[in-house]
C-alpha positions as CSV (number, residue, x, y, z in Angstrom):
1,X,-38.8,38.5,76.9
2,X,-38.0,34.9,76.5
3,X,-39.2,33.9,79.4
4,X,-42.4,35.5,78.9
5,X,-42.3,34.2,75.3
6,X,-42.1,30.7,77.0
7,X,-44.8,31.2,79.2
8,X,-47.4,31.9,76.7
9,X,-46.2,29.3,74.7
10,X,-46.8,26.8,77.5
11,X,-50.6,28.3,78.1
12,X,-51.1,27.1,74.3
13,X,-49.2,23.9,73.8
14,X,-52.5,22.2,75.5
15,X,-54.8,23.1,72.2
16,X,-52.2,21.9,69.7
17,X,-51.8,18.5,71.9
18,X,-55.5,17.8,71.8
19,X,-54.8,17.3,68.1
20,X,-51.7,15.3,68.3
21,X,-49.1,18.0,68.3
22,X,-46.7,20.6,69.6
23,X,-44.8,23.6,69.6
24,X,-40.9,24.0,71.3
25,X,-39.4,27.6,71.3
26,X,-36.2,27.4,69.4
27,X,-34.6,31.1,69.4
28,X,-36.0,34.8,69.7
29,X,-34.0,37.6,67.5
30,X,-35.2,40.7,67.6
31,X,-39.0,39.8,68.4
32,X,-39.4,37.1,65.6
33,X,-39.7,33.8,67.5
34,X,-38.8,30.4,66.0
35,X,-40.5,27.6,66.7
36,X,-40.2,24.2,65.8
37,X,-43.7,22.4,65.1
38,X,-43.7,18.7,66.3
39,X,-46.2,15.7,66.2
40,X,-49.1,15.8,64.1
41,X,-48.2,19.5,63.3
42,X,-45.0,18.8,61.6
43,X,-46.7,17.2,58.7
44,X,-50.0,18.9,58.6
45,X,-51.2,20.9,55.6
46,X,-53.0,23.6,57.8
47,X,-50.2,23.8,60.4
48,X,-49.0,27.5,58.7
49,X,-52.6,28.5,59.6
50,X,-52.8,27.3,62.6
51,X,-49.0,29.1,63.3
52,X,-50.0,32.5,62.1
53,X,-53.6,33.1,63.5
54,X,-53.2,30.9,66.6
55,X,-49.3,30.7,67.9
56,X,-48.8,34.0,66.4
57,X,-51.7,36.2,67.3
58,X,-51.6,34.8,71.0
59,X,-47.8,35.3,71.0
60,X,-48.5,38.9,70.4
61,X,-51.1,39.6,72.5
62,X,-49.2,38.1,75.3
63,X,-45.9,39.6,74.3
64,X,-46.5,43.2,72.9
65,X,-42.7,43.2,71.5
66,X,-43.0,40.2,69.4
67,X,-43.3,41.0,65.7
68,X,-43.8,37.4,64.4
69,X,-43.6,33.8,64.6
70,X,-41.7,31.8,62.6
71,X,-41.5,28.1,62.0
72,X,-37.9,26.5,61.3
73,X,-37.2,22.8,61.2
Protein backbone atom coordinates (compact mmCIF):
# COMPACT_ATOMS: atom_id res chain seq x y z
CA UNK A 1 0.00 0.00 0.00
CA UNK A 2 2.83 2.31 0.55
CA UNK A 3 4.29 2.01 -2.44
CA UNK A 4 1.19 2.61 -4.24
CA UNK A 5 0.52 5.50 -1.84
CA UNK A 6 3.96 6.87 -3.17
CA UNK A 7 3.23 6.52 -6.57
CA UNK A 8 0.23 8.62 -6.68
CA UNK A 9 1.76 11.02 -4.58
CA UNK A 10 4.59 11.45 -7.19
CA UNK A 11 1.77 11.79 -10.13
CA UNK A 12 0.59 14.99 -8.04
CA UNK A 13 3.68 16.58 -6.61
CA UNK A 14 3.95 18.34 -10.23
CA UNK A 15 0.59 20.60 -9.51
CA UNK A 16 1.64 21.68 -6.07
CA UNK A 17 5.36 22.62 -7.49
CA UNK A 18 3.93 24.81 -10.21
CA UNK A 19 2.89 26.93 -7.15
CA UNK A 20 6.05 26.74 -5.27
CA UNK A 21 5.41 23.68 -3.13
CA UNK A 22 5.43 20.09 -2.13
CA UNK A 23 4.28 17.12 -0.52
CA UNK A 24 6.72 14.13 1.13
CA UNK A 25 4.88 10.94 2.56
CA UNK A 26 5.84 10.74 6.13
CA UNK A 27 4.02 7.36 7.59
CA UNK A 28 0.79 5.36 6.62
CA UNK A 29 -1.21 3.71 9.77
CA UNK A 30 -4.12 2.06 9.09
CA UNK A 31 -5.03 3.96 5.74
CA UNK A 32 -4.58 7.64 7.16
CA UNK A 33 -1.53 8.94 5.39
CA UNK A 34 0.72 11.69 6.85
CA UNK A 35 2.21 13.97 4.88
CA UNK A 36 4.44 16.74 5.48
CA UNK A 37 3.54 19.94 3.28
CA UNK A 38 6.77 21.86 2.16
CA UNK A 39 7.56 25.16 0.15
CA UNK A 40 5.07 27.59 -0.43
CA UNK A 41 2.46 25.02 0.99
CA UNK A 42 3.82 25.07 4.45
CA UNK A 43 2.70 28.53 5.10
CA UNK A 44 -0.23 28.97 2.90
CA UNK A 45 -3.63 29.79 4.30
CA UNK A 46 -5.53 27.53 1.65
CA UNK A 47 -3.04 24.62 1.92
CA UNK A 48 -5.88 22.46 4.24
CA UNK A 49 -7.97 22.94 1.07
CA UNK A 50 -5.81 22.11 -1.23
CA UNK A 51 -4.89 18.80 1.16
CA UNK A 52 -8.37 17.58 1.56
CA UNK A 53 -10.02 18.02 -1.99
CA UNK A 54 -6.78 17.56 -3.99
CA UNK A 55 -3.96 15.26 -2.12
CA UNK A 56 -6.84 13.56 -0.42
CA UNK A 57 -9.49 12.88 -2.99
CA UNK A 58 -6.66 11.76 -5.57
CA UNK A 59 -5.05 9.67 -2.75
CA UNK A 60 -8.34 7.78 -2.52
CA UNK A 61 -9.25 7.37 -5.86
CA UNK A 62 -5.78 5.95 -6.52
CA UNK A 63 -5.62 3.96 -3.32
CA UNK A 64 -9.23 2.53 -2.54
CA UNK A 65 -7.90 1.56 1.20
CA UNK A 66 -6.86 4.95 2.16
CA UNK A 67 -9.34 6.63 4.60
CA UNK A 68 -7.60 10.11 4.81
CA UNK A 69 -4.80 12.30 4.55
CA UNK A 70 -3.36 13.94 7.16
CA UNK A 71 -0.84 16.78 7.48
CA UNK A 72 1.85 16.62 10.40
CA UNK A 73 4.80 18.92 10.71
Amino acid sequence: MREEIAQALEEVRPHLQVDGGDVELVDVVDGVVKVRLTGACAGCPMSQMTLKWGVENYLKKKVPSVKSVEAVQ
